[in-house]
N, C-alpha and C positions, 0 to 999 in steps of 0.2 A: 914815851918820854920825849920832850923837844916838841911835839906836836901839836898835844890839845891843851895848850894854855888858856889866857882866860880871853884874849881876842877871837881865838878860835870857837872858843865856846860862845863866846855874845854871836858870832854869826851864826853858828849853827843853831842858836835858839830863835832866831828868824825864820828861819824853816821848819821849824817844830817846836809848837807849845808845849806838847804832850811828852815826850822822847825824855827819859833818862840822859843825863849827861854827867861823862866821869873826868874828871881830872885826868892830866898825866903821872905818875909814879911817881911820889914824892918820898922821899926815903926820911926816915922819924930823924936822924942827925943832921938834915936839910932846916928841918922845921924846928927843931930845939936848939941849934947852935948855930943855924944861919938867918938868911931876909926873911923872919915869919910873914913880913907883908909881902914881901914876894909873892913864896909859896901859897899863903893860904886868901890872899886879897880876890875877890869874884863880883861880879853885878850882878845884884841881885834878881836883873830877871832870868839868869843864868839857870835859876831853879827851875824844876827837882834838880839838885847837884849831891853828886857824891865825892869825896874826895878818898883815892887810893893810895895807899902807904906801902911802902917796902921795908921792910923791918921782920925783925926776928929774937928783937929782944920784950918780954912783956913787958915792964915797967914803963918804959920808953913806947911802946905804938899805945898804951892805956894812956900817958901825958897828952900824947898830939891827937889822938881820941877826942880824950877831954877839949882839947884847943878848937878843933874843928867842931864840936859842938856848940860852945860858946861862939866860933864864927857866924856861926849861923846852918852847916852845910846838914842835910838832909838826909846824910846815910856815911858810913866807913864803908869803906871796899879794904882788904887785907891781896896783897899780889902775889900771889904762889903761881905764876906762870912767864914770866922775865926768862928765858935762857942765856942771857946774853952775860960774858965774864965777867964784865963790870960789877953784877948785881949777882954773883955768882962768888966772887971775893970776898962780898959782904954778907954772907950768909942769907941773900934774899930772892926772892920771884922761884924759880920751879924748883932749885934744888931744894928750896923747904918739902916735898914734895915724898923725900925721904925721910924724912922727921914728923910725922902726925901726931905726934903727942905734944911735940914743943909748938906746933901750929895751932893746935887743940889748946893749949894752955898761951898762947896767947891772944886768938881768940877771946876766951873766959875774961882775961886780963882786960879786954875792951869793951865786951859786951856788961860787964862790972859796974863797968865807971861810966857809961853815956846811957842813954834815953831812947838817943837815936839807933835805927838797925844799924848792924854791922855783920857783912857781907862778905864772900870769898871769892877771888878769880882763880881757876889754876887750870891744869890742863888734864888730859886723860891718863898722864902718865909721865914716866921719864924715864928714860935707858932702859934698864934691861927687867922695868918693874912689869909684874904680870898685869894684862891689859886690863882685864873685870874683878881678877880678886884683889890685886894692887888699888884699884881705883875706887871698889868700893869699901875696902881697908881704909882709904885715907878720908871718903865724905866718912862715914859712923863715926871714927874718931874725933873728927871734927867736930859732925853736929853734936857727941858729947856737951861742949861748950853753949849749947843754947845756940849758935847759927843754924839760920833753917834757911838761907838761900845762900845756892852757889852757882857761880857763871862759870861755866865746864867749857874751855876751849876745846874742841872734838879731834885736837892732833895733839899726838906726844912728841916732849922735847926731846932733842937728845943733846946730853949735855957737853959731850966730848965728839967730835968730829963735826959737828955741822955749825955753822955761824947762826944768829940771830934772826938774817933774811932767808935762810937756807930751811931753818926750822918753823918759820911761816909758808913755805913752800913744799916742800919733802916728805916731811911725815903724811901720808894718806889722814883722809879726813875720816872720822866715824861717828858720826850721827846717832846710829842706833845704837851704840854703848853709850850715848847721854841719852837717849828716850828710853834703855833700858832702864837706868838711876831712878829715871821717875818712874816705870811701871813698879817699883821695885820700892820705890820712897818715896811713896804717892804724898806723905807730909810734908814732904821738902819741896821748896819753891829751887826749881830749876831752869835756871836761862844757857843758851846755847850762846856758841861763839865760835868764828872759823870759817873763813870761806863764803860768806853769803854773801852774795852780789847784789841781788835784784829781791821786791818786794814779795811777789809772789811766792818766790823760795820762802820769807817768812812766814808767811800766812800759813802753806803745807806744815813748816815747822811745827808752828802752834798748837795742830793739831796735837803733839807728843810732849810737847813741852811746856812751861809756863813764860819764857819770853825768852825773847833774841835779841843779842848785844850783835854792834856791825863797830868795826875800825877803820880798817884801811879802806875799804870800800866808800864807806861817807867822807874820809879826806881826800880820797880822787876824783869823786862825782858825788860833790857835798849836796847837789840838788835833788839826788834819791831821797832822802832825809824831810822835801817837800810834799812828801807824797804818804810820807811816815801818820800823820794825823786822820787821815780820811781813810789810808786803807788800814789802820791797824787798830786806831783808837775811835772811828765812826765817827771823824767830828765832818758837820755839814757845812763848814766854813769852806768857801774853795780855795784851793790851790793856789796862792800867791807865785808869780810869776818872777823869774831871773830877775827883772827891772826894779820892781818893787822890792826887792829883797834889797838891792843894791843901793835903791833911793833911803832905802830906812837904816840901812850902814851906814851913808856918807855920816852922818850928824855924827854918831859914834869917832867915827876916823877922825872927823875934826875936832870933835872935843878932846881925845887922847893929844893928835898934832900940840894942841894947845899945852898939855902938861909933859911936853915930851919925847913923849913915845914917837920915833923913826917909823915911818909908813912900812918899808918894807916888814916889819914887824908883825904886822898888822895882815896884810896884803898878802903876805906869802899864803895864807889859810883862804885865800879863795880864787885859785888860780884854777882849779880845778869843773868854776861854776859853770862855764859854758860847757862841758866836754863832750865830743861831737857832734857841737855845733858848728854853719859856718863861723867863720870870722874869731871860732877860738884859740884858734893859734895866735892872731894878731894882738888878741886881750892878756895870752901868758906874756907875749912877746915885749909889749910894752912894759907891762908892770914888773916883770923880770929886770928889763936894761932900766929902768927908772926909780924903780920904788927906795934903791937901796942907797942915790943919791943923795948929799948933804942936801936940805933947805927942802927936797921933793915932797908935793903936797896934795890936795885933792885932785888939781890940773891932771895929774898923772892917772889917777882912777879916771876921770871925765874924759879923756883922751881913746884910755881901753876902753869905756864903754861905747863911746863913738867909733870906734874901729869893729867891735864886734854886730854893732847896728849895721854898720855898712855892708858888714861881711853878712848880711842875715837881711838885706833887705829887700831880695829874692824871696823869702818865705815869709809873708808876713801875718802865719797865724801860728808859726813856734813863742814859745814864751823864755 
């Protein structure tokens, strides 16, 4: 949530044609009683796009379903893996996680009413649920409803005692209790999630599973994600380089400038692109102290990327 909006998403589709991209958690009383062009407004070359909901009422995730298929958006993601209280308050993200029947039935309730798949995020567990009969208690229930793909985060929440950063960190990772699910429910399409760094981690994945979701990893070193086309999807197109990425952003930056939108906005979603690199500190550096200026404009990108050039022009066959 806060992260991958729809700025974030046009950059990272710069870097990948191929790659799934999810929205941030959009909670269904966001989308029905707030900015629906807010929430649900994307560019289209933003596609394959899914858009993920927080919700635990049926009638209500079946409406913004509906909504998001007329948007145009290409998949429903439903969020049973949130541990954070905010979304814990509201009856949504992992504590659903003890409820499989109301998660099961509102599933139903969306897969009813749209065309498009609809999908589940959740985790391996939560508190003091048993690791493999708990978890596979909760997919059967679910795919009752006609879902057949689930993104299995490979740590369990815990809902009382650990914070939100704590429970991305803490809970040990288990891989092989989602590559059991699928030896297990070889019919169910199963994506992994949790801890993956680097591409090659994916690929071994693959071997066990049907695909692998990344988060924090592609927001800290969004140019991993560059590399996402050629080793995962076999495309022969090369490898577009840091530069080029950035030259096919500016036109974006300024056409939003133009309706708006504050650079920092914008800009915070790629501060991560050089990461170590030389001359990457100077590029957070600037667009940090600058971007979040009144009137601040391209000058402010053109300045970090000439400070990054500089800091890099010792090596001149990195990209």
């Amino acid at each position: 949530m806060d992260w991958s909006d729809r700025h974030c998403r046009y950059f990272w589709r710069l870097l990948s044609e191929n790659a799934v991209l999810y929205t941030e958690m959009v909670t269904t009383g966001a989308i029905i009683h707030g900015d629906r062009e807010r929430f649900l407004r994307f560019h289209p070359t933003e596609q394959p796009l899914a858009l993920q909901l927080g919700g635990s009422d049926a009638n209500a995730l079946a409406e913004c379903a509906a909504l998001a298929e007329q948007w145009g958006y290409n998949e429903i993601n439903l969020n049973c893996g949130c541990p954070s209280d905010r979304v814990q308050n509201g009856r949504i993200g992992a504590c659903l996680m003890a409820e499989p029947e109301l998660v099961r039935d509102c599933m139903s309730a969306m897969i009813e009413r749209v065309k498009i798949p609809v999908t589940i995020k959740h985790r391996i567990g939560i508190d003091d649920m048993d690791d493999y009969d708990g978890l596979i208690k909760f997919v059967d229930t679910v795919a009752q409803s006609g879902c057949n793909t689930f993104i299995i985060h490979a740590r369990k929440a815990w809902l009382q005692g650990l914070s939100p950063k704590q429970n991305r960190d803490i809970p040990p990772l288990d891989y092989e209790l989602v590559a059991r699910i699928k030896r297990e429910r070889p019919h169910l399409e199963i994506i992994i999630n949790g801890g993956i760094t680097h591409l090659e981690q994916c690929e071994t994945l693959l071997q066990e599973v049907d695909g692998v979701m990344l988060g924090r990893e592609i927001y800290a070193n969004p140019y991993l994600l560059a590399g996402v086309d050629q080793a995962i999807y076999g495309s022969n197109k090369p490898k577009p380089s840091r530069r080029q990425i950035m030259e096919q952003f500016m036109p974006y930056l300024e056409a939003e400038l133009a309706r708006g939108t504050r650079l920092n906005q914008m800009t915070r979603h790629i501060l991560g692109l050089y990461q170590g690199l030389p001359g990457a500190r100077q590029f957070r550096r600037i667009i940090s102290e600058q971007a979040h200026k009144k009137g601040a404009g391209l000058e402010v990108v053109s300045r970090a990327l000439a400070a990054v050039e500089s800091g890099r022009s010792a090596l001149p066959h990195c990209q």
